[in-house]
GUMI-264688 format. One record per residue (C-alpha): x, y, z; residue in one letter. Coordinates in pm, 1 decimal. Layout:
! residues N
+----------+----------+----------+----+
|     east |    north |       up | aa |
+----------+----------+----------+----+
|        X |        Y |        Z |  A |
...
+----------+----------+----------+----+
! end
This chain:
! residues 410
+----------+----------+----------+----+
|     east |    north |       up | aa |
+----------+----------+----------+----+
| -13615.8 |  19189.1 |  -6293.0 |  X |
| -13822.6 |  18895.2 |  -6180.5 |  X |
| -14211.7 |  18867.0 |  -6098.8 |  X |
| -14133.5 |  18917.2 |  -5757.9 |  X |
| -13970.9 |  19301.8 |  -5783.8 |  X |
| -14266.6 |  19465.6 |  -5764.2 |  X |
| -14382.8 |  19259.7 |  -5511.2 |  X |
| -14130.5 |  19276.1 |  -5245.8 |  X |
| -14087.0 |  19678.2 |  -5290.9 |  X |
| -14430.3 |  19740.2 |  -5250.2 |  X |
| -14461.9 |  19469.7 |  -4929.1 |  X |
| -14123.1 |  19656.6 |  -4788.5 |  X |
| -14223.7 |  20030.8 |  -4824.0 |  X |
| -14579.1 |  19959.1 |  -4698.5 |  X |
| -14430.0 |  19778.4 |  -4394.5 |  X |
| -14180.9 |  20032.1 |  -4336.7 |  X |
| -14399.5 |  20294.3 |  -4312.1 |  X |
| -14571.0 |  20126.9 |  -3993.7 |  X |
| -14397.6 |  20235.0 |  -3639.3 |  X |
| -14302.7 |  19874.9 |  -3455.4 |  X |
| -14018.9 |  20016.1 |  -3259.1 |  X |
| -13971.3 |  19817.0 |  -2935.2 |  X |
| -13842.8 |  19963.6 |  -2617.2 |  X |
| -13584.2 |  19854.8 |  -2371.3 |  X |
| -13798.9 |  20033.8 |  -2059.6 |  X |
| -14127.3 |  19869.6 |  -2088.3 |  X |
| -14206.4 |  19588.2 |  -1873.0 |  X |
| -14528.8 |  19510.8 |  -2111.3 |  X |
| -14592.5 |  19225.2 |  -2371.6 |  X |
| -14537.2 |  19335.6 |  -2617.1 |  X |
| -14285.0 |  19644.0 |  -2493.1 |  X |
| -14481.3 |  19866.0 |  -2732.5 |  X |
| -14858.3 |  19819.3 |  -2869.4 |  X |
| -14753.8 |  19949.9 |  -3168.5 |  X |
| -14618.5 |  19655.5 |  -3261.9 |  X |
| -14959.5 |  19525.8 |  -3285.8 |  X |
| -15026.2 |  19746.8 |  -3607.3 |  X |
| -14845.9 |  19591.2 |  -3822.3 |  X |
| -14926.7 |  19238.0 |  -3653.2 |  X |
| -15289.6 |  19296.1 |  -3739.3 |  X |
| -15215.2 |  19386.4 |  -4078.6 |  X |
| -15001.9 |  19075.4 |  -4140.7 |  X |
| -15284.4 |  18839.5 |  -4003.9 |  X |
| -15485.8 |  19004.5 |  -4228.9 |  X |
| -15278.1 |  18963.2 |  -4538.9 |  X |
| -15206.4 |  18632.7 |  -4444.7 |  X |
| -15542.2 |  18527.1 |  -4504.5 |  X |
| -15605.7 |  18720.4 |  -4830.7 |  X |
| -15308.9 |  18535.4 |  -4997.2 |  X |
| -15441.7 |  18190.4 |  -4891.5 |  X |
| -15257.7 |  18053.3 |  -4593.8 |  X |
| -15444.7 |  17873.6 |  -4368.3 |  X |
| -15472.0 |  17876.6 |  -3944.8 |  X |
| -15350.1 |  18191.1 |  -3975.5 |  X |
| -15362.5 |  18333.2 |  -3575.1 |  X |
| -15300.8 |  18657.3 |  -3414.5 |  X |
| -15196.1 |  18618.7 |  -3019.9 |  X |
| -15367.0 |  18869.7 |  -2899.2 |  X |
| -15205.2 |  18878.9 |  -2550.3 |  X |
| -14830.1 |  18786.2 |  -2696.7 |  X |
| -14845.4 |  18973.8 |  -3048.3 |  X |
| -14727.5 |  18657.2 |  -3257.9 |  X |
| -14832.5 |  18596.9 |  -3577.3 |  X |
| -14931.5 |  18241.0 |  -3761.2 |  X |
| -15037.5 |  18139.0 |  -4061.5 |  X |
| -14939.2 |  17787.5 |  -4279.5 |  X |
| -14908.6 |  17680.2 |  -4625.9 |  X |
| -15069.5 |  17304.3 |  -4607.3 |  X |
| -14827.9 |  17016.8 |  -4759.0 |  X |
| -15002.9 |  16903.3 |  -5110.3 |  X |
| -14679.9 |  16583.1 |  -5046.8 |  X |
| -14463.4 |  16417.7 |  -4784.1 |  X |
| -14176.1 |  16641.4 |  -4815.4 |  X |
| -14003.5 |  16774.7 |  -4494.5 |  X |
| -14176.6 |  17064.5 |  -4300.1 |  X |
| -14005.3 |  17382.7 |  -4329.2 |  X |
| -14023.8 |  17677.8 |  -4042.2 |  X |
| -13971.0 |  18030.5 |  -4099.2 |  X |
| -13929.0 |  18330.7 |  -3878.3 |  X |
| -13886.2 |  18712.8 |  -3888.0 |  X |
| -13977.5 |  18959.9 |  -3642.2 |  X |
| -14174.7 |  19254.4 |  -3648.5 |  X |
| -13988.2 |  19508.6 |  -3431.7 |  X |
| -13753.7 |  19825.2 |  -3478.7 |  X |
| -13461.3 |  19832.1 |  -3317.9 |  X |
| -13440.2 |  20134.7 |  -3027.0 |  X |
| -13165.3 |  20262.7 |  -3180.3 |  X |
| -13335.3 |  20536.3 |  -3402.6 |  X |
| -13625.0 |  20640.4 |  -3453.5 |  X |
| -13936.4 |  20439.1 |  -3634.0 |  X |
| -14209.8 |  20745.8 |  -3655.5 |  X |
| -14279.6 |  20873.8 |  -3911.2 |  X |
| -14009.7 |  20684.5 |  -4170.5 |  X |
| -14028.1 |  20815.4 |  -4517.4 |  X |
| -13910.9 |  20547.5 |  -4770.5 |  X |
| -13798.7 |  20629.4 |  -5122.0 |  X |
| -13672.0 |  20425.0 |  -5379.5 |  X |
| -13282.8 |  20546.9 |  -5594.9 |  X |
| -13315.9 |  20302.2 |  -5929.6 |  X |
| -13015.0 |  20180.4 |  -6081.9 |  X |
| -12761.6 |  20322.2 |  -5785.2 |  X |
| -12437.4 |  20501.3 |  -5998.2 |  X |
| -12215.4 |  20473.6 |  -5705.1 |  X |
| -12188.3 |  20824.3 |  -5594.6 |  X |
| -12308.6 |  20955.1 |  -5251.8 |  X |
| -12649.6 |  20958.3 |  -5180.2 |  X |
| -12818.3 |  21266.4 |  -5086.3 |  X |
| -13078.0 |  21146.5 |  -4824.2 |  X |
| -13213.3 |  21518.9 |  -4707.4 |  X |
| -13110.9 |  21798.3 |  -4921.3 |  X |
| -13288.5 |  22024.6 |  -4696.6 |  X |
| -13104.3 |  21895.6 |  -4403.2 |  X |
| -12781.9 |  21834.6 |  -4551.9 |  X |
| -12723.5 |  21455.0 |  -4465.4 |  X |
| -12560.1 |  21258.7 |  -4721.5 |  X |
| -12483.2 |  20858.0 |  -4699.0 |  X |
| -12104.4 |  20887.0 |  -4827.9 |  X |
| -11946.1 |  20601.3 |  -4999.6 |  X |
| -11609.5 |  20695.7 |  -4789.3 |  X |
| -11820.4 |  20595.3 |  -4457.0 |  X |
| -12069.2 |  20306.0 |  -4583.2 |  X |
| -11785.7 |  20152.7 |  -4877.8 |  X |
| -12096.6 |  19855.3 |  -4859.3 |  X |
| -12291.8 |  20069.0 |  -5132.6 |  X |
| -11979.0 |  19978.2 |  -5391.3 |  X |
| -12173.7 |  19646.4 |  -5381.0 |  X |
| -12486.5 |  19770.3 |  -5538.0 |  X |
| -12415.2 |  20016.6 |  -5804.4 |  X |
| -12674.6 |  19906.6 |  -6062.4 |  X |
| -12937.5 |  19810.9 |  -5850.3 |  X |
| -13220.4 |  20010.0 |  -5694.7 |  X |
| -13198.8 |  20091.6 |  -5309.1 |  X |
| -13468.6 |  20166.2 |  -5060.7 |  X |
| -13354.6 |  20408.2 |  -4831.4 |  X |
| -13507.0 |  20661.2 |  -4567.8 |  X |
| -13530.5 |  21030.3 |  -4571.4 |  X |
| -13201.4 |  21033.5 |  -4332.5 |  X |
| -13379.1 |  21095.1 |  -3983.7 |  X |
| -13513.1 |  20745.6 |  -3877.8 |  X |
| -13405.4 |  20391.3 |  -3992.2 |  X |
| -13611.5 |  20229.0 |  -4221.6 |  X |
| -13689.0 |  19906.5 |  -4050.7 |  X |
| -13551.9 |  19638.2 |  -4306.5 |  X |
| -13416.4 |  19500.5 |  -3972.2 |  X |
| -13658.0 |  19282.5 |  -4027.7 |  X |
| -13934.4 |  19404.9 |  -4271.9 |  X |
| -13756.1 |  19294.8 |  -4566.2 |  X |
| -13749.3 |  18926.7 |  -4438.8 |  X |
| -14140.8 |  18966.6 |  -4392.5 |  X |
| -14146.9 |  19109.0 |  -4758.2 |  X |
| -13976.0 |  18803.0 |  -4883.5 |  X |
| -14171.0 |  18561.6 |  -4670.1 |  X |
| -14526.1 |  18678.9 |  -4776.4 |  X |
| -14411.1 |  18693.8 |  -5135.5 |  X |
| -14300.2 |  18370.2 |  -5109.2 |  X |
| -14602.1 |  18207.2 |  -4944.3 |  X |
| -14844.8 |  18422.1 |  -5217.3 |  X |
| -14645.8 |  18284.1 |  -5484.6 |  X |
| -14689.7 |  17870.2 |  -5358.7 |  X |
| -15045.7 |  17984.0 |  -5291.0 |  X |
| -15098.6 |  18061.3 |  -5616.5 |  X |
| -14911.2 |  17804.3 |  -5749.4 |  X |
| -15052.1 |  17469.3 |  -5631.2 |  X |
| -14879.4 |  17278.2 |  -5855.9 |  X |
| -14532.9 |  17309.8 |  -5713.2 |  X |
| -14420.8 |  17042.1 |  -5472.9 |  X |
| -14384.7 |  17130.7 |  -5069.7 |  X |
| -14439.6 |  16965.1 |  -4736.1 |  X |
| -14595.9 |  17169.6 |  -4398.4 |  X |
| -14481.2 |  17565.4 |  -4412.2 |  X |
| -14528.2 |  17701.6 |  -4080.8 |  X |
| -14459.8 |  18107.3 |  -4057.9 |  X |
| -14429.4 |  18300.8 |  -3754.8 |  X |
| -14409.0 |  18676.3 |  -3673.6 |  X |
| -14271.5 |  18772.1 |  -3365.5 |  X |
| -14183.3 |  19074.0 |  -3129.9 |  X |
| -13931.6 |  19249.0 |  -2941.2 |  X |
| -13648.9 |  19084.2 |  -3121.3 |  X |
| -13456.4 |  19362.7 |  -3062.5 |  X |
| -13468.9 |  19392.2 |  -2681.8 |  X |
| -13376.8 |  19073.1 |  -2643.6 |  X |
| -13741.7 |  18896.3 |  -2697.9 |  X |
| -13583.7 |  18579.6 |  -2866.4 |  X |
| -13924.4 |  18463.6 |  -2993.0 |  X |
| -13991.0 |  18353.7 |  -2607.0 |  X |
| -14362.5 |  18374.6 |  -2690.5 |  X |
| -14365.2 |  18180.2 |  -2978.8 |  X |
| -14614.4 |  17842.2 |  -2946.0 |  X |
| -14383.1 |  17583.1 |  -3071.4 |  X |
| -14718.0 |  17349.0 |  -3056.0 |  X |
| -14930.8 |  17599.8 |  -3198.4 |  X |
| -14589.1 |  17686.9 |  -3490.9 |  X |
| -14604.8 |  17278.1 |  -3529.8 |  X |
| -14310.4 |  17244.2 |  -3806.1 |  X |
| -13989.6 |  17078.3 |  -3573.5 |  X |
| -13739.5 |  17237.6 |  -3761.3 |  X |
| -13700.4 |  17618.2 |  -3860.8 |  X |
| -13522.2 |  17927.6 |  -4008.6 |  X |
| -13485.8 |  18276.3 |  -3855.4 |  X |
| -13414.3 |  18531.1 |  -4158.3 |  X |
| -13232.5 |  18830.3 |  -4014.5 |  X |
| -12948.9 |  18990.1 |  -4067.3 |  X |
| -12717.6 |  19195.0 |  -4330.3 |  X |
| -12534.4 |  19138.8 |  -4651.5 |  X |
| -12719.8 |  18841.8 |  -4894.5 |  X |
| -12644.2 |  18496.3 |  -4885.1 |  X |
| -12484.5 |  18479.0 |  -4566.5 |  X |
| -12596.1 |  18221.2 |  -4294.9 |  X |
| -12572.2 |  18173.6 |  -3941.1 |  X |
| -12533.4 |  17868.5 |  -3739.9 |  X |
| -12321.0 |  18018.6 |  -3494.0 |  X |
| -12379.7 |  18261.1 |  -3258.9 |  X |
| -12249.1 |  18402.0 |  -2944.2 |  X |
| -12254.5 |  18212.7 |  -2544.2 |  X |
| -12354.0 |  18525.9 |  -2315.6 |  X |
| -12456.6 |  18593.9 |  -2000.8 |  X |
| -12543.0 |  18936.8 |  -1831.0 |  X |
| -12293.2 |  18968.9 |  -1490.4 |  X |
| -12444.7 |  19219.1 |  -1199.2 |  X |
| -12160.1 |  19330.0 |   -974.8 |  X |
| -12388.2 |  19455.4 |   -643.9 |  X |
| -12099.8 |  19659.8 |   -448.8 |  X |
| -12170.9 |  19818.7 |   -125.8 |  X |
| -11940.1 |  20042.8 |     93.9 |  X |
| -11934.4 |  20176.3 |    435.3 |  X |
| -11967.6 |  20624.7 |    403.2 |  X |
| -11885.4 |  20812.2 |    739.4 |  X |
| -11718.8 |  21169.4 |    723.7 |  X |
| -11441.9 |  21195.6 |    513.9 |  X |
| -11247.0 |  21355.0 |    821.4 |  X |
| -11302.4 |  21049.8 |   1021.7 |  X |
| -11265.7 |  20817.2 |    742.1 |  X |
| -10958.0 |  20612.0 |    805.1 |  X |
| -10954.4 |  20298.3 |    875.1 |  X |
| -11372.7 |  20281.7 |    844.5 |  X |
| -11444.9 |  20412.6 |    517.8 |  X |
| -11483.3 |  20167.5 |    181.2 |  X |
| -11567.7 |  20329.9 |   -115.2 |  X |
| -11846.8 |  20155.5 |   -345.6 |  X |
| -11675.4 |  20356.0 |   -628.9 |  X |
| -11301.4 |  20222.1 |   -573.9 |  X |
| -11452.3 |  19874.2 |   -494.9 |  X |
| -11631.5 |  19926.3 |   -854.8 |  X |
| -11301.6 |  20082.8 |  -1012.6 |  X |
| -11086.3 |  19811.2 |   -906.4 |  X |
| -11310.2 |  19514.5 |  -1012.3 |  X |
| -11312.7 |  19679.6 |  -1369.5 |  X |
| -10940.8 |  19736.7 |  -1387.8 |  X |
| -10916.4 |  19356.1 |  -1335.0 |  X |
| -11111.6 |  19278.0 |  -1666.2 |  X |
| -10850.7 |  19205.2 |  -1943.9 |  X |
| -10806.7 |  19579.7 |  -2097.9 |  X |
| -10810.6 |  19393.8 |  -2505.8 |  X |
| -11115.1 |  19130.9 |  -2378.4 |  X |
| -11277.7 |  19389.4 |  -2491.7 |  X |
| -11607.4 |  19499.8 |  -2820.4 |  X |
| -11333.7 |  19762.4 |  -2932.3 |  X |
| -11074.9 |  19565.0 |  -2962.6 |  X |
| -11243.4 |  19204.2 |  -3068.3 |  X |
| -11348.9 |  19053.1 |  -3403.3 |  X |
| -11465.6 |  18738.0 |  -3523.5 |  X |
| -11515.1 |  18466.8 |  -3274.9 |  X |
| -11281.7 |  18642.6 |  -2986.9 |  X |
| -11486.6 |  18671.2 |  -2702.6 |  X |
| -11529.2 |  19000.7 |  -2489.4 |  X |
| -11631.1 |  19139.3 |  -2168.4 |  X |
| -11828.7 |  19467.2 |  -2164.6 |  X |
| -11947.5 |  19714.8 |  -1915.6 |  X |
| -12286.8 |  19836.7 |  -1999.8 |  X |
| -12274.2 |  20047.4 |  -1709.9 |  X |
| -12132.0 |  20176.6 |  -1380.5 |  X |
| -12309.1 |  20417.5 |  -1113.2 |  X |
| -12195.7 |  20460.8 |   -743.2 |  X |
| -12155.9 |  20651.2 |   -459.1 |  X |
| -11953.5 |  20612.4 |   -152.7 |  X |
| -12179.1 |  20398.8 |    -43.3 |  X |
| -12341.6 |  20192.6 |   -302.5 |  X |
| -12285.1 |  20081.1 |   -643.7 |  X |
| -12361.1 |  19822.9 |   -928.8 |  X |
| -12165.8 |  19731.7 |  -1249.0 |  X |
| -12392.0 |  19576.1 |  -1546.3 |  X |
| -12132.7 |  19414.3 |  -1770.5 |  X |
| -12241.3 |  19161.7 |  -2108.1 |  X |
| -12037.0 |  18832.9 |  -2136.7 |  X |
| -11963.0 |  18704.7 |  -2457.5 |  X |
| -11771.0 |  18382.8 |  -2625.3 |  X |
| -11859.5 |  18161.2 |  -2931.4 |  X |
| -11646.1 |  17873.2 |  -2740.0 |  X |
| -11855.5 |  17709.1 |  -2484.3 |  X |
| -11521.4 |  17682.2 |  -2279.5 |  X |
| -11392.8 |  17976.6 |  -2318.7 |  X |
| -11733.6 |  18151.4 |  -2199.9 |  X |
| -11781.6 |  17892.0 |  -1883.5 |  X |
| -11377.1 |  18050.3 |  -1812.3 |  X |
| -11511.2 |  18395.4 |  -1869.1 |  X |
| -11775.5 |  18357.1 |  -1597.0 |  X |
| -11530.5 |  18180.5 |  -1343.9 |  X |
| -11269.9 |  18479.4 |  -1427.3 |  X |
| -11526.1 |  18714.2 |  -1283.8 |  X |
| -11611.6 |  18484.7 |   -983.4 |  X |
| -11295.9 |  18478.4 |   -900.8 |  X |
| -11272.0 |  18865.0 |   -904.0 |  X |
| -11494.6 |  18912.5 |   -698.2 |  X |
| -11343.7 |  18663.6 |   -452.4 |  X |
| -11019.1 |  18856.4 |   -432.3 |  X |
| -11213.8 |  19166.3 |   -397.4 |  X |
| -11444.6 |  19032.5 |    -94.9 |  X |
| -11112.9 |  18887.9 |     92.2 |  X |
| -10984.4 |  19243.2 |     43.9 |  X |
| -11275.5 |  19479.0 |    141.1 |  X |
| -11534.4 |  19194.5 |    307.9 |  X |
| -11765.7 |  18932.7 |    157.4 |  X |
| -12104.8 |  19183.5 |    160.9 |  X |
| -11886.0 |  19449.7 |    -20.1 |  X |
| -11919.3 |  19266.1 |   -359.8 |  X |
| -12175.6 |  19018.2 |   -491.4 |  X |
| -12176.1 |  18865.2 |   -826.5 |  X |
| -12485.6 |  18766.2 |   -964.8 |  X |
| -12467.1 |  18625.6 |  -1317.9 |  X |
| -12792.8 |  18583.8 |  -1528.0 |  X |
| -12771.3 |  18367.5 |  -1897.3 |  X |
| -12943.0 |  18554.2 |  -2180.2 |  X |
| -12870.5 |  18302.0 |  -2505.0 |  X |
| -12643.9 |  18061.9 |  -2551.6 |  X |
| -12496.6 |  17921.1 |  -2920.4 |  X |
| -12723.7 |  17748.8 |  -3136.0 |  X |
| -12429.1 |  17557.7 |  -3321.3 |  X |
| -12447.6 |  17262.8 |  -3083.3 |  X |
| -12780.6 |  17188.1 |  -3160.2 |  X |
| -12791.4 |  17292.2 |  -3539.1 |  X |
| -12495.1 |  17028.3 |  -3565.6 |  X |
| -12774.9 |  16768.9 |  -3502.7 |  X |
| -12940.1 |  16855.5 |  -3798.1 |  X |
| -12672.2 |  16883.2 |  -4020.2 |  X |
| -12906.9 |  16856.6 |  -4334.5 |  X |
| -13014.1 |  17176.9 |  -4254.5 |  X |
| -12745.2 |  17319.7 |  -4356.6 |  X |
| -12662.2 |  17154.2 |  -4646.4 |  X |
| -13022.4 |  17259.2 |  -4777.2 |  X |
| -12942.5 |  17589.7 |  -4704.2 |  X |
| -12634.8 |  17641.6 |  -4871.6 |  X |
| -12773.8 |  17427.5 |  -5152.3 |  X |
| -13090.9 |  17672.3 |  -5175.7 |  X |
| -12825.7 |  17974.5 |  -5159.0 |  X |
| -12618.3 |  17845.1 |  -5434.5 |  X |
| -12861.3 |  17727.7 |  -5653.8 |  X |
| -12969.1 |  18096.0 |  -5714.3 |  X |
| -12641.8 |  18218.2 |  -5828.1 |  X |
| -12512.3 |  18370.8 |  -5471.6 |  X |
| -12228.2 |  18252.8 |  -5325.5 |  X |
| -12324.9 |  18081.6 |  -4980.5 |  X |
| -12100.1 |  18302.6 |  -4701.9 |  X |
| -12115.0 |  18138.5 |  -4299.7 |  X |
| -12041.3 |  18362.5 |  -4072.1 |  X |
| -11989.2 |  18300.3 |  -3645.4 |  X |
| -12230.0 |  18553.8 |  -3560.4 |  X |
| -12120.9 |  18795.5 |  -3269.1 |  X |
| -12459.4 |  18873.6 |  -3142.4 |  X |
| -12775.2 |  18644.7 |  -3027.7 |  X |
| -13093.5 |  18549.9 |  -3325.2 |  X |
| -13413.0 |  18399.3 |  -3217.8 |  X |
| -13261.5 |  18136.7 |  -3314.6 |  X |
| -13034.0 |  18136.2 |  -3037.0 |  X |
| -13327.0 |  18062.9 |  -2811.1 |  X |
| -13533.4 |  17853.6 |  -3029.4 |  X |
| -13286.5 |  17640.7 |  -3102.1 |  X |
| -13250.3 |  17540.2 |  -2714.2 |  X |
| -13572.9 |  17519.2 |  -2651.0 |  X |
| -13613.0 |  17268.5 |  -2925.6 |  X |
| -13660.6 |  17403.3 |  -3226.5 |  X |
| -13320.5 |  17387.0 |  -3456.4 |  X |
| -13322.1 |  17725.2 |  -3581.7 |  X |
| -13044.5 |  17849.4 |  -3801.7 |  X |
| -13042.8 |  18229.3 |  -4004.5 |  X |
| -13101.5 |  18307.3 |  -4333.5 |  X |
| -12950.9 |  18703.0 |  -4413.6 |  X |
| -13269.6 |  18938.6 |  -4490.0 |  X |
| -13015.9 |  19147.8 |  -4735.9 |  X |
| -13006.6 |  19480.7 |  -4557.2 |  X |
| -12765.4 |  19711.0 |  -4518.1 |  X |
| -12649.3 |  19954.9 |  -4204.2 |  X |
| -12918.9 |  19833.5 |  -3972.9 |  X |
| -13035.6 |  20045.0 |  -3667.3 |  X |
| -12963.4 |  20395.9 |  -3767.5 |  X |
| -13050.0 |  20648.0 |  -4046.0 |  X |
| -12845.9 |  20552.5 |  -4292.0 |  X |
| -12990.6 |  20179.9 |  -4352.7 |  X |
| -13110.4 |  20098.4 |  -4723.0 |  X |
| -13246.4 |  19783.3 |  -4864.5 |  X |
| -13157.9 |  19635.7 |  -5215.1 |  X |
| -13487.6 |  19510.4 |  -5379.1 |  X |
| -13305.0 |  19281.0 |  -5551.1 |  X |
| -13187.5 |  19137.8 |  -5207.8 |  X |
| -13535.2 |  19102.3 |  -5106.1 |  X |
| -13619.1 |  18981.6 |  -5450.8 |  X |
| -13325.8 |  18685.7 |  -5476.7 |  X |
| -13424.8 |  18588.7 |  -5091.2 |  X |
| -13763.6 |  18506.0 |  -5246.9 |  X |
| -13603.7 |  18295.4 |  -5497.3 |  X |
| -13377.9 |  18098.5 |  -5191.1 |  X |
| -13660.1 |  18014.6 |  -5017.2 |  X |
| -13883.5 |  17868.6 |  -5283.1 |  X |
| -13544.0 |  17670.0 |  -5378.0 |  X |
| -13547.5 |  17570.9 |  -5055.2 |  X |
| -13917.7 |  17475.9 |  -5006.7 |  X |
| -13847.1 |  17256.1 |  -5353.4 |  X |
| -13560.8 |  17100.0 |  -5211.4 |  X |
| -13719.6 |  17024.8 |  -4868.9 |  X |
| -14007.5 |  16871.5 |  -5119.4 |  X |
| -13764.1 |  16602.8 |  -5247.7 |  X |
+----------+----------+----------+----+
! end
């Protein structure tokens, strides 16, 4: 157990306990003022451990705060966000802490009978021996991204403290509505002032991203012609036939069900038509540049066959990009890596990449000029009741970063 146990379980449980769920139907920045609760307390905290411009956005809910350079090293970025996933619910979350984890199932809610089996989550084979942070079993428990906070601020207390070790500019950054698709858009890259950065997100330790998916969003706007069905031939097209056809012309295994690693998908979200109108909202996704531009022209061309067929105002495409790959740019900076894997490995925790099949901040930083690669926060089962953090995840992330922060410092 290092200095920093204590440290990064308190910092978790305390943040955990603070609703920042974010919402998929809110047209409001941020999509839930909640958020703002535990923004507030971070700005404050920020200043009590000794980081400087610390800023709260009051209008955007991002947080700032620095850790001045005491030599010329390189500036080091990093980034975690503040928000809950949708997925289950963030009110009221009850955090509890199972010390030196035997490997058995975990009885979450004796009252309510759930139990996190082993035979459903085998990931919990990993951690027998260390102590887990888990939930009472009816919300998550928000280490999707708290525990990334928690090893951030314990970090930045510990160089504050410590003036004596070596680092150049550390900018840090807290940010909403990661997960409704947010991607740090509000984050001041002026204001944030460190060129390069790292997003830390994401399960299982000492894994890195520096891939991620291409995707778009593709809205199929169908519209039919309804008269009496007794009357109908010849005049009638049905919105829901036009609808059914265009998704029987997807590739049935281009599918999430039937995909893995970096094979690409098409995905329909959702479907809803009557006789006379209709729209399908499908997701396209491909790690391959290519590959995704062929994706998009597949469904163009769909829809071509489909207007010759039924009429050009039957069916309208309209596709909309939401991220695309940050590996193109992160292969400008290749040093980033390399100090990442170096920081990783230097702790005793074998460095693991993995083409991520999903969007990070990143994903958007990255193109907007900000080389932003992702750092794994260490949790487990994100998104639903049965998540649990390791502290000694949260506690060897700690150590990573302040490897890397030395080795940026060279």
């Amino acid at each position: 157990m290092s200095e920093f146990y204590e440290k990064v379980k308190e910092r978790m449980i305390r943040y955990a306990k603070v609703d920042t769920q974010s919402s998929n139907h809110s047209s409001t920045v941020p999509t839930t003022m909640k958020q703002f609760d535990l923004a507030y307390m971070l700005e404050k905290e920020l200043k009590e451990i000794g980081c400087t411009s610390v800023y709260l956005d009051r209008e955007k809910c991002v947080v700032y705060g620095k850790i001045e350079a005491n030599t010329e090293g390189k500036p080091l970025g990093l980034i975690a966000h503040m928000d809950t996933a949708p997925d289950a619910s963030g009110t009221d979350v009850k955090p509890w802490v199972l010390e030196n984890y035997d490997g058995s199932d975990i009885v979450l809610n004796k009252e309510k009978n759930i139990v996190m089996k082993v035979s459903e989550f085998e990931n919990l084979k990993m951690y027998i021996g260390q102590d887990l942070i888990l939930t009472d079993g009816t919300t998550l428990l928000g280490g999707d991204d708290k525990a990334s906070i928690a090893a951030i601020m314990t970090m930045a207390e510990y160089l504050n403290q410590h003036t004596e070790i070596p680092h150049g500019l550390i900018s840090l950054a807290f940010t909403p509505d990661e997960e409704v698709g947010g991607l740090a858009r509000d984050l001041d890259l002026v204001r944030f002032e460190s060129p390069v950065a790292y997003t830390l997100d994401g399960d299982h330790l000492g894994v890195y991203i520096d891939e991620t998916f291409n995707a778009s969003q593709a809205n199929v706007h169908l519209k039919g012609i309804s008269v009496h069905t007794g009357t109908a031939k010849g005049i009638m097209k049905n919105a829901v036939d036009i609808g059914t056809e265009f998704l029987s012309r997807l590739p049935k295994f281009e599918k999430p069900q039937y995909t893995s690693g970096r094979e690409g998908f098409y995905h329909a979200v959702s479907f809803s038509a009557t006789c006379e109108t209709g729209e399908i909202v499908l997701i396209v996704r491909d790690h391959d540049p290519v590959h995704f531009a062929q994706r998009e022209d597949y469904l163009r061309k769909v829809t071509e066959s489909l207007q010759k067929e039924y009429g050009e105002e039957c069916v309208t495409l309209e596709i909309i990009p939401t991220y695309r790959s940050m590996k193109e740019v992160i292969n400008t900076v290749p040093w980033m890596m390399d100090d990442l894997i170096e920081a990783i490995e230097s702790t005793g925790v074998k460095a693991r990449s993995e083409a991520f099949r999903g969007g990070t901040d990143g994903s958007a930083l990255s193109h907007r000029g900000l080389p932003c690669p992702n750092l794994s926060a260490g949790y487990e089962n994100a998104h639903g009741r049965f998540e649990y953090v390791p502290i000694q995840s949260m506690e060897k992330n700690v150590e990573i970063l302040l490897k890397l922060v030395e080795i940026c410092a060279r």
